[in-house]
Backbone as a chain_set.jsonl record, in Angstrom:
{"seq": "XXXXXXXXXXXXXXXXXXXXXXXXXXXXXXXXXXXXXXXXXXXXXXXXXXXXXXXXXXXXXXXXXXXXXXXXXXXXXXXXXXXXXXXXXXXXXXXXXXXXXXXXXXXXXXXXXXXXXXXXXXXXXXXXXXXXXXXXXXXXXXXXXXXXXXXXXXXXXXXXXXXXXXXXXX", "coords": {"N": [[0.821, -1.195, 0.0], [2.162, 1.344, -0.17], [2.61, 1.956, -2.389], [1.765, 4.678, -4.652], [-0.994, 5.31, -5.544], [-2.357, 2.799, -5.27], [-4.586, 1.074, -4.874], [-6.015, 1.625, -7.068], [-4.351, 1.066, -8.942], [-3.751, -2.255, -8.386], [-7.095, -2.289, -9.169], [-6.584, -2.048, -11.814], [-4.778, -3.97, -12.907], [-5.983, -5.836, -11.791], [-8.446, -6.07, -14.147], [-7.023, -5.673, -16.11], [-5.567, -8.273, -16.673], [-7.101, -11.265, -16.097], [-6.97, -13.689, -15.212], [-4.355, -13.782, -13.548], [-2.842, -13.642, -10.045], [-3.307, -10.884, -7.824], [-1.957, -8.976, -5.847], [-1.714, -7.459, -2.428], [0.852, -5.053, -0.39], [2.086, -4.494, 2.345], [0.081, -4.089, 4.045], [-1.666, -2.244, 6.777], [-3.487, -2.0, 7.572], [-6.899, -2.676, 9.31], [-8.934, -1.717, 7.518], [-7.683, -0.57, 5.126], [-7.371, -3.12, 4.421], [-9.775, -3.929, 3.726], [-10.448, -2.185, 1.71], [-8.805, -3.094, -0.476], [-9.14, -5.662, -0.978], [-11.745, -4.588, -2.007], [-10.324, -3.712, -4.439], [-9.911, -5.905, -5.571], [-7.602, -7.416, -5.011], [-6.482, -10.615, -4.558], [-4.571, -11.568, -2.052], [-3.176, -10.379, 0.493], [-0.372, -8.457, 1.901], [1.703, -8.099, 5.098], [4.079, -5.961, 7.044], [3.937, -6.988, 9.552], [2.02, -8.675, 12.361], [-0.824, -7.831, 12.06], [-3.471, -8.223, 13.932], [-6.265, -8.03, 14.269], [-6.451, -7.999, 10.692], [-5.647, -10.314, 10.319], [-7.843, -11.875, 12.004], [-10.172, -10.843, 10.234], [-9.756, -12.095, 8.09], [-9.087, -14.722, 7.945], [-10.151, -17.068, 7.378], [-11.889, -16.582, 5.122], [-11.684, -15.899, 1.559], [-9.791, -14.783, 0.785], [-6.629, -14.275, 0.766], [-4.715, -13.975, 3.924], [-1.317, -13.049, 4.822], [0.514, -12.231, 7.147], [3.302, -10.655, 8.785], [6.76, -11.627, 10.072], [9.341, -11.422, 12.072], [10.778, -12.871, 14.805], [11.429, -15.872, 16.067], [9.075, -16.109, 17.704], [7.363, -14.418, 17.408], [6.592, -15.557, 14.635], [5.885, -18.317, 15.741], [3.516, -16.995, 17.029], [1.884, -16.002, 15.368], [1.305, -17.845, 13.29], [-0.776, -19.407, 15.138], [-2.419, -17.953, 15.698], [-3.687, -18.35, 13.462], [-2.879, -18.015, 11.152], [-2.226, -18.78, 7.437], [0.325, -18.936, 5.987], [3.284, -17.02, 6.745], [4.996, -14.35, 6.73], [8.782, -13.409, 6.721], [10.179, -10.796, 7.947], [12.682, -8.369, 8.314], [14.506, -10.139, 5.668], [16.838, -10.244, 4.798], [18.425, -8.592, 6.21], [18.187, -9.617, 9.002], [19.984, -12.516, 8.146], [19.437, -13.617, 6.243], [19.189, -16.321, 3.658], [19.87, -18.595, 5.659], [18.879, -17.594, 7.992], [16.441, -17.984, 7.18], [16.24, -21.246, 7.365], [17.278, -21.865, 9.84], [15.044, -21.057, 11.408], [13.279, -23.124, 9.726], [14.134, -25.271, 11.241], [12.865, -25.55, 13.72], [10.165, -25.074, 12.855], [8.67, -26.522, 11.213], [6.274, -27.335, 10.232], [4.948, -24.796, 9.224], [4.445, -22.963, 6.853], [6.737, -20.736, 5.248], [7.222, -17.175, 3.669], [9.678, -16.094, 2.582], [10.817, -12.063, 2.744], [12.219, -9.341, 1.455], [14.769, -7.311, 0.438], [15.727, -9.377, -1.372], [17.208, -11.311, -4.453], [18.306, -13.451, -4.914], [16.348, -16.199, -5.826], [16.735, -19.152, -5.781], [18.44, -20.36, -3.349], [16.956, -19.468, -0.877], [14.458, -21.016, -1.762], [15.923, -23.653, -1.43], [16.555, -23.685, 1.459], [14.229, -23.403, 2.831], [12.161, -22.065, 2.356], [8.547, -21.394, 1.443], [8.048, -19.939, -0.482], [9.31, -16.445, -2.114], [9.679, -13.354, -1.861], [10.272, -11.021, -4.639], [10.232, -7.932, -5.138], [12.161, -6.746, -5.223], [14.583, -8.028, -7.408], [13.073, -7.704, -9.198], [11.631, -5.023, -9.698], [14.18, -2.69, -10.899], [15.789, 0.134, -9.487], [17.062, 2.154, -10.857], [16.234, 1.514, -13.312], [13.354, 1.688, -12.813], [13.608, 4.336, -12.12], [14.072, 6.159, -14.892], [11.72, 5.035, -16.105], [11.98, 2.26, -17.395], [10.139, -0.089, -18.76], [10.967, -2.011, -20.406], [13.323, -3.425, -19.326], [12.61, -3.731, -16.975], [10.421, -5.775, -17.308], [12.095, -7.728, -18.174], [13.226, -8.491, -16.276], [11.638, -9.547, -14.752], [10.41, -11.431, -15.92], [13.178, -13.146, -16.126], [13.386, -14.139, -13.323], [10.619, -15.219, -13.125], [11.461, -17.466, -14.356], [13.6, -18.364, -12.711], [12.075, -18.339, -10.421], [10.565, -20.904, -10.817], [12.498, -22.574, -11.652], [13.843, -23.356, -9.534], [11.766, -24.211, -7.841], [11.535, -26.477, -9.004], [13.79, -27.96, -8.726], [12.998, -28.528, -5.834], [11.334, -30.171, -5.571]], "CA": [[0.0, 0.0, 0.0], [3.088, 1.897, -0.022], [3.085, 2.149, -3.901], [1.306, 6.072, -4.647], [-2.009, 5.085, -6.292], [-1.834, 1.824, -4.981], [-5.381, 0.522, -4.639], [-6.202, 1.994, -8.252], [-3.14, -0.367, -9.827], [-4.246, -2.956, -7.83], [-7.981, -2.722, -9.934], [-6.815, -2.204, -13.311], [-4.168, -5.013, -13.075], [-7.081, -7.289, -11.474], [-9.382, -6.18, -14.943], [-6.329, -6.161, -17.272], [-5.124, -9.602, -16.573], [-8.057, -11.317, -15.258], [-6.259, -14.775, -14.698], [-3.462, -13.161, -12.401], [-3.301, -13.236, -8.665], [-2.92, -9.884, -8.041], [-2.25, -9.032, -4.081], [-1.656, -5.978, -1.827], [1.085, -5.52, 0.089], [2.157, -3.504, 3.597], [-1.484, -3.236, 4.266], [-1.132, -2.317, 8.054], [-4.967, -1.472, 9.032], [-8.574, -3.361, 8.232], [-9.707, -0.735, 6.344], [-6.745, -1.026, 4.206], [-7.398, -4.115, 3.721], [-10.609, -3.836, 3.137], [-10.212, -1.289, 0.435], [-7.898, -4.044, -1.034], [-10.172, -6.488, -1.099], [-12.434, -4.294, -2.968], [-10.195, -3.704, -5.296], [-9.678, -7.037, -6.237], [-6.532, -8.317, -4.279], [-6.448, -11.828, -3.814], [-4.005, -12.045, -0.91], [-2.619, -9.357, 1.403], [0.723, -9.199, 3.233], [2.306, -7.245, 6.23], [5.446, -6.779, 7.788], [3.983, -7.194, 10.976], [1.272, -9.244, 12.234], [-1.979, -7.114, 12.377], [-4.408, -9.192, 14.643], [-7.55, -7.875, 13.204], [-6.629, -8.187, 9.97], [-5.573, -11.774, 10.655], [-9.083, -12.076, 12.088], [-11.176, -11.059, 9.459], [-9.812, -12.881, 6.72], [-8.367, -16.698, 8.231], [-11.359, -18.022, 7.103], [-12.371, -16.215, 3.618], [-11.252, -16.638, 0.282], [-8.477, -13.666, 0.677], [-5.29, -14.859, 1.232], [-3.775, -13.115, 4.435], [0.247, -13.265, 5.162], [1.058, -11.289, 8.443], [5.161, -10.594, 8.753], [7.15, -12.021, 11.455], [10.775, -11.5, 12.524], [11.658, -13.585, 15.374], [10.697, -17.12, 16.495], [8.251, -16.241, 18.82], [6.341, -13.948, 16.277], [6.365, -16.624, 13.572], [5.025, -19.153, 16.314], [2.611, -16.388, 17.386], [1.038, -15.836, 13.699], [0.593, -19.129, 12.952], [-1.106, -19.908, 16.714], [-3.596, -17.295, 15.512], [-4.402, -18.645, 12.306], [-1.851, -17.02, 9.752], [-1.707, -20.072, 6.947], [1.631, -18.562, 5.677], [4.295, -16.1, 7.327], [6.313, -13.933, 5.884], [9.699, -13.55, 7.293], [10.722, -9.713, 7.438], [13.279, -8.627, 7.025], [14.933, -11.579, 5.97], [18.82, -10.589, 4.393], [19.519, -8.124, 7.319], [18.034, -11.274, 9.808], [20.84, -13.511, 7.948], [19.195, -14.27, 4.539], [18.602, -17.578, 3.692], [20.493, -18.926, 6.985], [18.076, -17.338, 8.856], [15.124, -19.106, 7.246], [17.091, -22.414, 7.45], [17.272, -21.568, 11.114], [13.524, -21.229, 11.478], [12.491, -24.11, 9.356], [14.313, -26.035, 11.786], [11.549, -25.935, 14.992], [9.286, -24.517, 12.748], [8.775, -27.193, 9.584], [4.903, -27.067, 9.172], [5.222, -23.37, 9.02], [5.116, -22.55, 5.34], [7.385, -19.13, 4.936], [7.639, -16.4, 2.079], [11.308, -14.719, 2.571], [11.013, -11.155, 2.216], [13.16, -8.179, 1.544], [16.035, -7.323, -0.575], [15.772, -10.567, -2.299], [17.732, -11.524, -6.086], [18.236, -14.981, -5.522], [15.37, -17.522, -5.33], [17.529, -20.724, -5.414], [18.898, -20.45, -1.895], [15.938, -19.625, 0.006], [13.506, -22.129, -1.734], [16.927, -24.778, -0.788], [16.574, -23.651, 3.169], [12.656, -24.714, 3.522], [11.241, -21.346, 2.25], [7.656, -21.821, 0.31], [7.515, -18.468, -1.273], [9.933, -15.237, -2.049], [9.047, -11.868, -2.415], [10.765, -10.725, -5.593], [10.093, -7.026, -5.763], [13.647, -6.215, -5.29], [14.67, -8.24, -8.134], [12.659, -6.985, -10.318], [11.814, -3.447, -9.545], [15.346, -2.151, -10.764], [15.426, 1.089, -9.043], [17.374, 2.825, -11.982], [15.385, 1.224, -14.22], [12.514, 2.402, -12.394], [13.812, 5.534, -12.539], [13.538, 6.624, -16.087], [10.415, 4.22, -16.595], [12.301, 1.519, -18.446], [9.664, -0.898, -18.337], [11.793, -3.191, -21.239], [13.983, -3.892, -18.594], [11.646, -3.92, -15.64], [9.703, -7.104, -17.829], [13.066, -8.692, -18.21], [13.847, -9.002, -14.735], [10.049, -10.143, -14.325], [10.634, -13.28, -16.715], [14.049, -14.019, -15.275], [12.773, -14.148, -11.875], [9.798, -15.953, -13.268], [11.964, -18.718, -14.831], [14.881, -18.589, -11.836], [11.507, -19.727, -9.615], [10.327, -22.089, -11.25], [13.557, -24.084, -11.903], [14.413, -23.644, -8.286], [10.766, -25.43, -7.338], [11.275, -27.983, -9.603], [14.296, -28.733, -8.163], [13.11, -28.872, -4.61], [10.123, -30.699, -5.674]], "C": [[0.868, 1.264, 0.0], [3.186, 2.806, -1.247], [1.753, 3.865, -3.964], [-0.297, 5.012, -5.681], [-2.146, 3.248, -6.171], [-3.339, 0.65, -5.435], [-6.319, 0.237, -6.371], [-4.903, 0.989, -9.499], [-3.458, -0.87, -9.258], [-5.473, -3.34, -8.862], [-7.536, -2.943, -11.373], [-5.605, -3.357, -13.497], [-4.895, -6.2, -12.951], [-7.96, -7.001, -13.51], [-8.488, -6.228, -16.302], [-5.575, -7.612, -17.469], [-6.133, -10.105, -15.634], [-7.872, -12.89, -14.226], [-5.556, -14.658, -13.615], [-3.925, -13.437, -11.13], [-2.872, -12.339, -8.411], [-3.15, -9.501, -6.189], [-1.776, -7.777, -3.714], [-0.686, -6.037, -0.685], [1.233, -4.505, 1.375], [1.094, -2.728, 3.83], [-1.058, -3.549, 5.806], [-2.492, -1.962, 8.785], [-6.057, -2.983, 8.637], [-8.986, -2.695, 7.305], [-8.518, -0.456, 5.196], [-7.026, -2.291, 3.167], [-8.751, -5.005, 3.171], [-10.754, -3.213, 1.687], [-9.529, -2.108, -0.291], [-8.449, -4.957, -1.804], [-10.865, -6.402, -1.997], [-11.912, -3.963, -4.24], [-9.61, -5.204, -6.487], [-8.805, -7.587, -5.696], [-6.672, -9.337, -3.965], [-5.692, -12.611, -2.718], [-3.715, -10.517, -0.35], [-1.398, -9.866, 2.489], [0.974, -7.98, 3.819], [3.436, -7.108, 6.39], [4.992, -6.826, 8.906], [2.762, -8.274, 11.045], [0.43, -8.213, 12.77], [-3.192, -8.246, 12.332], [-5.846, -9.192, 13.905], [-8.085, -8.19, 11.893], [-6.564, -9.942, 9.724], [-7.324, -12.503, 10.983], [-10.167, -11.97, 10.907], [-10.957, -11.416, 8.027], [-9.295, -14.239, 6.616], [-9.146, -17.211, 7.055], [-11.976, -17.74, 5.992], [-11.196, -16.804, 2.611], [-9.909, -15.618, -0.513], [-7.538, -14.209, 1.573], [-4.631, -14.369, 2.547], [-2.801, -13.411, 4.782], [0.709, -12.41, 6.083], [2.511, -11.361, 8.06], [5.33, -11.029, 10.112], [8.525, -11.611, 11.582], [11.343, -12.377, 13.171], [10.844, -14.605, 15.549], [9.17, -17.447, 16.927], [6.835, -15.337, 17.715], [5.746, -14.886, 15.207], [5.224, -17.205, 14.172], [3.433, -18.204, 16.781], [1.479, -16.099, 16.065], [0.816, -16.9, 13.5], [-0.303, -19.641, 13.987], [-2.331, -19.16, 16.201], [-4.181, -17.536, 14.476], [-4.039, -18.655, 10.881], [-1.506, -19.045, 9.078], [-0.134, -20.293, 6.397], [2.238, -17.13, 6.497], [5.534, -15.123, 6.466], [7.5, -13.227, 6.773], [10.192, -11.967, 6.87], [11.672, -9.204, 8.502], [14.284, -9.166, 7.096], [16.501, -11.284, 5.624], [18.917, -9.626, 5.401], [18.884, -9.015, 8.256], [19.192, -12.368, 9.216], [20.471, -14.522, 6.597], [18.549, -15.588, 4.726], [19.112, -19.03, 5.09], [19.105, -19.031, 7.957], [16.616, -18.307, 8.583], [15.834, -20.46, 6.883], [16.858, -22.627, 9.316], [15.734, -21.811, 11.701], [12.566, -22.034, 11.322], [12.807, -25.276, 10.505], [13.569, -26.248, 13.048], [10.337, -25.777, 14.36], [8.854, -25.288, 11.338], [7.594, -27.256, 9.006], [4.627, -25.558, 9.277], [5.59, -22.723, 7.522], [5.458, -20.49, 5.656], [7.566, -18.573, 4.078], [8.107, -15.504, 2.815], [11.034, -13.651, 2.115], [11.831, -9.779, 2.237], [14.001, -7.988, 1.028], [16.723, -8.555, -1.401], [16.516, -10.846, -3.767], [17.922, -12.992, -6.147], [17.184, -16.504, -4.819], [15.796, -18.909, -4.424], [17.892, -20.706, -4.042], [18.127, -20.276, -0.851], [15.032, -20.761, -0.396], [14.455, -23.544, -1.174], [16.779, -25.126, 0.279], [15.208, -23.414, 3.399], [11.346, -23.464, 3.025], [10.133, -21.735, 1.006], [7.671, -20.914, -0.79], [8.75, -17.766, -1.222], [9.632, -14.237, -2.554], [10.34, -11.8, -3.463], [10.888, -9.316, -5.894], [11.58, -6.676, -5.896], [14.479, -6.503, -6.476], [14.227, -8.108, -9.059], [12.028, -5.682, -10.638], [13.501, -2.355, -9.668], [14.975, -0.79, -10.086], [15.685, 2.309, -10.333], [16.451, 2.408, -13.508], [14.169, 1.976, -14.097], [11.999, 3.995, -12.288], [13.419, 6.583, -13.715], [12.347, 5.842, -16.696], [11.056, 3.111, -17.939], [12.034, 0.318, -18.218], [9.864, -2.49, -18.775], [12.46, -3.918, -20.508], [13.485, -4.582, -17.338], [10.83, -5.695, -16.349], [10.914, -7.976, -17.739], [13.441, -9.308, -17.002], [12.741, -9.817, -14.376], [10.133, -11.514, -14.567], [11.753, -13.899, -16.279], [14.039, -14.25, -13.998], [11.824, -15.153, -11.826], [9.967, -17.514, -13.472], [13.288, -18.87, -13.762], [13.602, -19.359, -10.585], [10.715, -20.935, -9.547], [11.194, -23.323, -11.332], [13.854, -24.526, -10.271], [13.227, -24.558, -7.192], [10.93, -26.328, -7.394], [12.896, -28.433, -9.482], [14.347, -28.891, -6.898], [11.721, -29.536, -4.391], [10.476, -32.487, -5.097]], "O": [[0.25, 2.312, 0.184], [3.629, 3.954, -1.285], [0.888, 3.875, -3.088], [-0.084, 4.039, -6.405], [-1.98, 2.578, -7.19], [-3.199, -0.351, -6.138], [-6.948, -0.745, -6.765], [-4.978, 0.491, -10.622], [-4.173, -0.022, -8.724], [-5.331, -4.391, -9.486], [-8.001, -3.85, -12.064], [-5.597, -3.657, -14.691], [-4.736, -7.249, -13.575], [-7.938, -8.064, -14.131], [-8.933, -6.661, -17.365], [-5.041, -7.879, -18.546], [-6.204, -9.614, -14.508], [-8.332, -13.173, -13.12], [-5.913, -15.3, -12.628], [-5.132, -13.511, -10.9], [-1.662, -12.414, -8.623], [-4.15, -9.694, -5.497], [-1.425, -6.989, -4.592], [-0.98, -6.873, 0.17], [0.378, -3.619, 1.392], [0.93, -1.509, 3.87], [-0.423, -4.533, 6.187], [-2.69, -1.725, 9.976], [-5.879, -3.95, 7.896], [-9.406, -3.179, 6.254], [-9.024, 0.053, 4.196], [-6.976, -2.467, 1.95], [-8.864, -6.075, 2.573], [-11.158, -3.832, 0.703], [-9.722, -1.612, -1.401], [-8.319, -5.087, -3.021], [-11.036, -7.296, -2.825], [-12.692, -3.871, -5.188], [-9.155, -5.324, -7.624], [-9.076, -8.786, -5.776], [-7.101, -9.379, -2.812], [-5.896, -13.785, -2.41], [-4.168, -9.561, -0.98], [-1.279, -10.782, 3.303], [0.619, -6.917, 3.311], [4.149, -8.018, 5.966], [5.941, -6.642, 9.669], [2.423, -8.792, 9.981], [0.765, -7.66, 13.817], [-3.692, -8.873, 11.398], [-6.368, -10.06, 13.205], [-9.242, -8.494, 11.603], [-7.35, -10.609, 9.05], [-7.845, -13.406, 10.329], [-10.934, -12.902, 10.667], [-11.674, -11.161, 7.059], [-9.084, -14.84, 5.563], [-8.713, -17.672, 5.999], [-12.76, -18.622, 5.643], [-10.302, -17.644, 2.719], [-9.36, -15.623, -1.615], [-7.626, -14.508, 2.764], [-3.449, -14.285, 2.215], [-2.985, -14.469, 5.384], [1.551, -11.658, 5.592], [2.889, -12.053, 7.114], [4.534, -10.94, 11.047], [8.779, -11.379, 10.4], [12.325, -12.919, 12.662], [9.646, -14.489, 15.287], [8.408, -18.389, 16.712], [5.694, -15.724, 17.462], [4.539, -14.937, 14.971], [4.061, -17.052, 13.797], [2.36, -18.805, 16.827], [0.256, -16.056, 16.205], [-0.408, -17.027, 13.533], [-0.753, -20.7, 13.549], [-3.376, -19.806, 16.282], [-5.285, -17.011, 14.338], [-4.586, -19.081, 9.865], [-0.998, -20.019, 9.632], [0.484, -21.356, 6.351], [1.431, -16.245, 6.785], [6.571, -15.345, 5.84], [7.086, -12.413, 7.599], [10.557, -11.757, 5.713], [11.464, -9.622, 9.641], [15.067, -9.061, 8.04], [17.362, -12.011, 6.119], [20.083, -9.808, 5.751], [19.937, -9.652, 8.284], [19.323, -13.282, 10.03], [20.925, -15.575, 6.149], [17.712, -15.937, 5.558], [18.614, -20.15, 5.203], [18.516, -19.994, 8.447], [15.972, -19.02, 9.353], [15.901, -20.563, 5.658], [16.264, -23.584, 9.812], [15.447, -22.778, 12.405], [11.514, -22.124, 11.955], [11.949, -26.127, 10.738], [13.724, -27.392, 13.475], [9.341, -26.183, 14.957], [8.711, -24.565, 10.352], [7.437, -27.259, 7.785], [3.43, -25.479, 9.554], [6.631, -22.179, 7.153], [4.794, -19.526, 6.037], [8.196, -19.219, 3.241], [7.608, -14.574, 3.448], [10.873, -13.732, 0.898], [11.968, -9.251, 3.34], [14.486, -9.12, 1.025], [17.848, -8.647, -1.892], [15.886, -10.033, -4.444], [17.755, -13.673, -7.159], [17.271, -17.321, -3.902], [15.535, -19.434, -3.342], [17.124, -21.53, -3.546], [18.453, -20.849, 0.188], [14.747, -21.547, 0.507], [13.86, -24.432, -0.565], [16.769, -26.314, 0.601], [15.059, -23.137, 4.589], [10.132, -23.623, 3.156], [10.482, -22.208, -0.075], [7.302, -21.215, -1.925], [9.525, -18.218, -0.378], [9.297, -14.176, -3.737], [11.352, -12.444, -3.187], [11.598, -9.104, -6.877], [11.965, -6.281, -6.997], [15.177, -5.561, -6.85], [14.906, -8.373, -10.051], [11.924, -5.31, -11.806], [13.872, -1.542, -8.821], [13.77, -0.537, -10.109], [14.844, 3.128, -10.704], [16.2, 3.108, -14.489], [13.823, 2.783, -14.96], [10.928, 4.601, -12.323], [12.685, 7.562, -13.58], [12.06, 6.094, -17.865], [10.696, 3.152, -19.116], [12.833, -0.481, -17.731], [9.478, -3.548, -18.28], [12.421, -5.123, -20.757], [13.837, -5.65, -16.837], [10.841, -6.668, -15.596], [10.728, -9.054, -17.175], [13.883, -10.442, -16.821], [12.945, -10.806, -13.671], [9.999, -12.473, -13.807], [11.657, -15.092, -15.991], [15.114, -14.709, -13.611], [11.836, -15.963, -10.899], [9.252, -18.449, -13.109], [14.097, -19.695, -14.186], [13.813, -20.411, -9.983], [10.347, -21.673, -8.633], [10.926, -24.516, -11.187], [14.038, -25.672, -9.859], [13.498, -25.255, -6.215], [10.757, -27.189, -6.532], [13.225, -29.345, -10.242], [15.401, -29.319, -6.427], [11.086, -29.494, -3.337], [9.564, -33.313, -5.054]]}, "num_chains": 1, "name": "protein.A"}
């Protein structure tokens, strides 16, 4: 929710690709994530765990992903209902170490690594289900002058770096 017009990209990505899962992320209220909702988002993530929001969507057909940091947070988000966790933030916590570290008390705990992310392969290796990607493919300089040629390229090699790295931890 961070992104300037956020909720508005959010709809026209849900009505221009209608296949897509198209999700919302550092939603930090209900009414955030309500507004989210309405615009079509099919999951929502945090970096923190927001209880409420945890509450009013376990049990619907909207995805929610609270954030965790340490052990006790993880175990605390999942205790409340959270079906996935996302691990923030994960390369200054110790990267893929760190969720290696985590999977180890914590193995039915599916995790999506997030934060300054570029390489898939090594977190899906150390037990993670998921990785946020924006980092890898939001160049910033790219981003910069709107060079969205580039911005797609990183999209598809990202796309095809996690796929191979599934299907070899399949």
């Amino acid at each position: 929710m961070t992104t300037p017009n956020a909720l508005e990209v959010i709809a026209e990505l849900v009505q221009g690709y209608p296949s897509a899962v198209i999700g919302a992320g550092t939603v930090l209220t209900s009414e955030d994530a309500k507004r989210a909702e309405l615009a079509g988002a099919k999951f929502l993530m945090s970096p923190a765990t927001v209880k409420d929001i945890l509450d009013s969507f376990k049990d619907g057909p909207i995805l929610y992903i609270p954030g965790a940091m340490t052990p006790t947070e993880v175990l605390n988000a999942h205790a409340l209902g959270a079906k996935i966790v996302k691990i923030y933030p994960v390369t200054v916590l110790g990267g893929e170490q760190y969720i290696r570290a985590l999977k180890s008390p914590f193995r039915d705990i599916p995790m999506v690594a997030s934060q300054g992310i570029t390489m898939v392969e090594l977190y899906i290796s150390m037990g993670a289900s998921a990785v946020v990607l924006s980092d890898a493919i939001f160049n910033k300089s790219a981003m910069s002058i709107r060079d969205f040629g580039v911005i797609k390229k990183l999209a598809g090699l990202a796309a095809l770096k996690g796929a191979a790295a599934v299907e070899r931890w399949l």
